[in-house]
N, C-alpha and C positions, 0 to 999 in steps of 0.2 A: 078794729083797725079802720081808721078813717078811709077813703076814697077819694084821692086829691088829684085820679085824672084816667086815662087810659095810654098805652102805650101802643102804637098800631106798626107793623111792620109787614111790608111790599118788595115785591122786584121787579125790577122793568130791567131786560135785558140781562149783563151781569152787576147791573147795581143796584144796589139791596139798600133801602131807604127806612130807616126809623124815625117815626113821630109819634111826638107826645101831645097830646090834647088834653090842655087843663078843665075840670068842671068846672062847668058856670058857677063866679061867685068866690072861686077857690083863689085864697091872694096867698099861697107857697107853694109858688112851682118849681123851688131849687130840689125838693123830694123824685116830682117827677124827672126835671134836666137829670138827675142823676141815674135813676131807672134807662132812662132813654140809652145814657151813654154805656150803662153796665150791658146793651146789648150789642155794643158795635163790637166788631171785631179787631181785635188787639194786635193782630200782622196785615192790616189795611190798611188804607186812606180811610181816612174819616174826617169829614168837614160835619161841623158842628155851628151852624147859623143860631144869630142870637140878632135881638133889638139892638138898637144903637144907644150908648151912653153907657152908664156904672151901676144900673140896677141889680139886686139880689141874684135874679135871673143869669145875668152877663156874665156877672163872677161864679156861678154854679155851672154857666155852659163851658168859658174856656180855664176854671181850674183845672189842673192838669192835663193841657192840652201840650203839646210839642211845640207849637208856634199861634200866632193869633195875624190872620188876614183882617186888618180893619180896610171898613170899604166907608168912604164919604161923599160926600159932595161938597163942590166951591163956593159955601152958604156960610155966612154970620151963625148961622144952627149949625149946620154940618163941623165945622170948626169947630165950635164950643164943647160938642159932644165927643170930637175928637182928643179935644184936650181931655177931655175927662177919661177916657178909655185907656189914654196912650199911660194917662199916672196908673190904672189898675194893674195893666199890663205890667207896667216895669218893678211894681209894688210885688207883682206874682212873680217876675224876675224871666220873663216870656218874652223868644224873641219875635221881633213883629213886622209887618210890612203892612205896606198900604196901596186900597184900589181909589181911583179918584172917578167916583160913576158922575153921569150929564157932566163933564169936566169941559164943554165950553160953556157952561151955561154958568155965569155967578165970576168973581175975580179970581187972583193969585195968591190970596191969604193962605189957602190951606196949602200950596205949594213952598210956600216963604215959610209955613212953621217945620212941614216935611224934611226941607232943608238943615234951619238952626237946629233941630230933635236930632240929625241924620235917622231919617224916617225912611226906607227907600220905597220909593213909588215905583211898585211891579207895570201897574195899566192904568189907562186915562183911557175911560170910555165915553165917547162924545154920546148926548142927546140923540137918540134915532125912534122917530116917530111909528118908522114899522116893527123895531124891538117893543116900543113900547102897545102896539096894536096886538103884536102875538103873546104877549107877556098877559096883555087882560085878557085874551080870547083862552090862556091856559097852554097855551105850547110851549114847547121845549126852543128856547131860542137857536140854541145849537142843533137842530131839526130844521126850523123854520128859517133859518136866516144862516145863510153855508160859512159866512166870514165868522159866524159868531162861534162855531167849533173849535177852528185854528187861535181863535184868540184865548182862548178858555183854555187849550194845550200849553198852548206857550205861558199862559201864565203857569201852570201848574208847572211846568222847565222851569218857570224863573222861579217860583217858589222855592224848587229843590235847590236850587242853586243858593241862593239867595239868606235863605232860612235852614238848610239843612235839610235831609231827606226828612218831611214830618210826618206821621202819622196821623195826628189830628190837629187838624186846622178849626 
């Protein structure tokens, strides 16, 4: 049997964190995404981060997830890869929501398509120079910045609301 990555699992506090790290070199890592997931737990919250747009990867992180949080930006790119997700998404028949991150930075395109889709945009998180200063130094935003906890809550309330109680996002 081949060796197409490792599978690492941590706790910090009561949240229990799984990652998969593919071998250098290794181009299928829907084997690992799926390792990853067969380790979360099945009467949890489980958010399942993935790259932006419709690669093998994207579709192996949120098949069979309960809902899919896509998060963008107000960019010509951010857009495009949004279109691209929102057809996987409704292709896998998954309901979905949308974060709008740096959301003053860039125009109203991805807002005008959120709209015509009825997309519902949960958060619109502005640009912030000291999220982005604790985010490279490796902190927990919601540590390091006290507004950024309450906003992370509430989104998870709008989630439930919004999308249904999910399990994995």
């Amino acid at each position: 049997m081949r060796t197409v990555g490792v599978v690492e699992i941590g706790t910090r506090g009561h949240i229990r964190f799984i990652h998969g790290r593919l071998r250098v070199g290794e181009a299928m890592a829907p084997p690992l995404i799926r390792r990853v997931k067969a380790e979360a737990h099945p009467d949890g919250l489980t958010i399942i981060d993935a790259p932006p747009g419709t690669s093998c990867p994207v579709v192996a992180a949120i098949y069979g997830s309960d809902a899919v949080l896509l998060v963008t930006e107000p960019t010509p790119f951010g857009l495009h890869d949004l279109e691209l997700a929102v057809g996987v998404v409704r292709e896998l028949q998954l309901p979905m929501a949308l974060v709008i991150n740096r959301a003053d930075l860039g125009d109203r395109r991805v807002h005008d398509y959120a709209a015509r889709e009825n997309l519902p945009i949960l958060l619109e998180i502005p640009f912030d120079r000291q999220a982005a200063g604790a985010y490279a130094r490796g902190q927990l935003l919601v540590e390091a910045l006290p507004g950024w906890r309450a906003m992370m809550l509430d989104l998870l309330e709008d989630l439930k609301k919004t999308l249904g109680k999910p399990q994995s996002t």
